[in-house]
N, C-alpha and C positions, 0 to 999 in steps of 0.2 A: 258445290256442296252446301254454301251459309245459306246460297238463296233456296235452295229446296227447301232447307230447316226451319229456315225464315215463313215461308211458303206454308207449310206444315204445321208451324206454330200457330198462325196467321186460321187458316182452316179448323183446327182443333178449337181454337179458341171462340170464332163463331159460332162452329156446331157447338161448342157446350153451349152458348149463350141461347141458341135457338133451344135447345134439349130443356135449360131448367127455367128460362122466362117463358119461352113459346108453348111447350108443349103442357105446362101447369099439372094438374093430379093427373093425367096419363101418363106421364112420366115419371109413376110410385116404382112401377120394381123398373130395375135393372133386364135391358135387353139387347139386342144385337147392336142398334144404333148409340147407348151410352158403353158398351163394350170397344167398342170402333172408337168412343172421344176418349175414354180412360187409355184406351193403347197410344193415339196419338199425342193425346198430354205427355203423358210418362214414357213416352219415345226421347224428350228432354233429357231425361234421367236416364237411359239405358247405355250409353257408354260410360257414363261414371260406376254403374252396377255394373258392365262385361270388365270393369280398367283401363279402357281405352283414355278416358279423361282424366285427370290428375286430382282434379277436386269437383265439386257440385257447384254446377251454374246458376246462377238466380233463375234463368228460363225453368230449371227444373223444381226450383224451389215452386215456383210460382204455379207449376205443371201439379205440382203437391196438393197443392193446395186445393186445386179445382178435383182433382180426384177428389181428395176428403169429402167434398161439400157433393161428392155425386152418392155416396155410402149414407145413408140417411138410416135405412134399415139392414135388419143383420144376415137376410137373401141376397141383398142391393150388396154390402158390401161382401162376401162372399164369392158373387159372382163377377165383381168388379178384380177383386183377390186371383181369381181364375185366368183374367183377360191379362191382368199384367203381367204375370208368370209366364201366360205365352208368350204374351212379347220380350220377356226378358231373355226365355231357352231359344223365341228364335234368333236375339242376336247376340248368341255366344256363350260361353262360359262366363254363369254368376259370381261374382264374386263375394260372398256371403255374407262380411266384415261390413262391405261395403252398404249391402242392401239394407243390413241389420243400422248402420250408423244414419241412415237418409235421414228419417224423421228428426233426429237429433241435429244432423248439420243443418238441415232447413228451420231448425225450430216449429214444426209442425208433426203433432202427434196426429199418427196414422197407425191406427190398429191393425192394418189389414193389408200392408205392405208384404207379398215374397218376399223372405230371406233366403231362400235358398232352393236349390233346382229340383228337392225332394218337398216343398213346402205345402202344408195339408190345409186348400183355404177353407175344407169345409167345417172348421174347429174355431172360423172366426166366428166372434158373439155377435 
């Protein structure tokens, strides 16, 4: 199970590198392929948002971070807001508290984090 996460961290964090060095202004909005890196980043974070983890990993802080710096525009993040959501309802029950305190324990403001399994990203600015 650490090696797949490993593995996956490992992956995520190339494709983002190729997505915002390689791909340069074709990569202004948000599309299927940085929806696929936001999910797999913040795949870090989704057992501490289901409860499964007890507290927030630096893997996820770090996973934070790289999401933020992919919302540059208020579509971009909107539709990144969408992709993690999914990933949150598919693995499991959110925990709210949880979602709502991320940015907080990571020390990284993120505006556009789901808090919750009813959350409306199309309201993000």
């Amino acid at each position: 199970m650490a090696a797949t996460r490993y593995l996956m961290t490992i992956v995520a964090a190339i494709a983002f590198t190729v997505v915002v060095l390689g791909a340069g202004p074709a990569a202004a909005g948000a599309d299927d392929d940085d929806c696929e890196v936001a999910q797999q980043a913040f795949s870090e974070c989704v057992s501490y948002v289901v409860g499964v983890d007890t507290s927030v990993s630096p893997k996820c802080c770090m996973a934070l971070g790289d999401v933020k710096d992919m919302g540059d525009a208020a579509a971009q993040r909107r539709t990144l807001c969408r992709c993690i959501l999914s990933e949150m309802l598919a693995a499991g029950q959110v925990v709210s508290s949880r979602a709502m305190g991320l940015p907080d324990a990571c020390k990284i403001q993120v505006g556009f984090i789901p808090t919750s399994p009813d959350f409306d990203c199309s309201t993000i600015p």
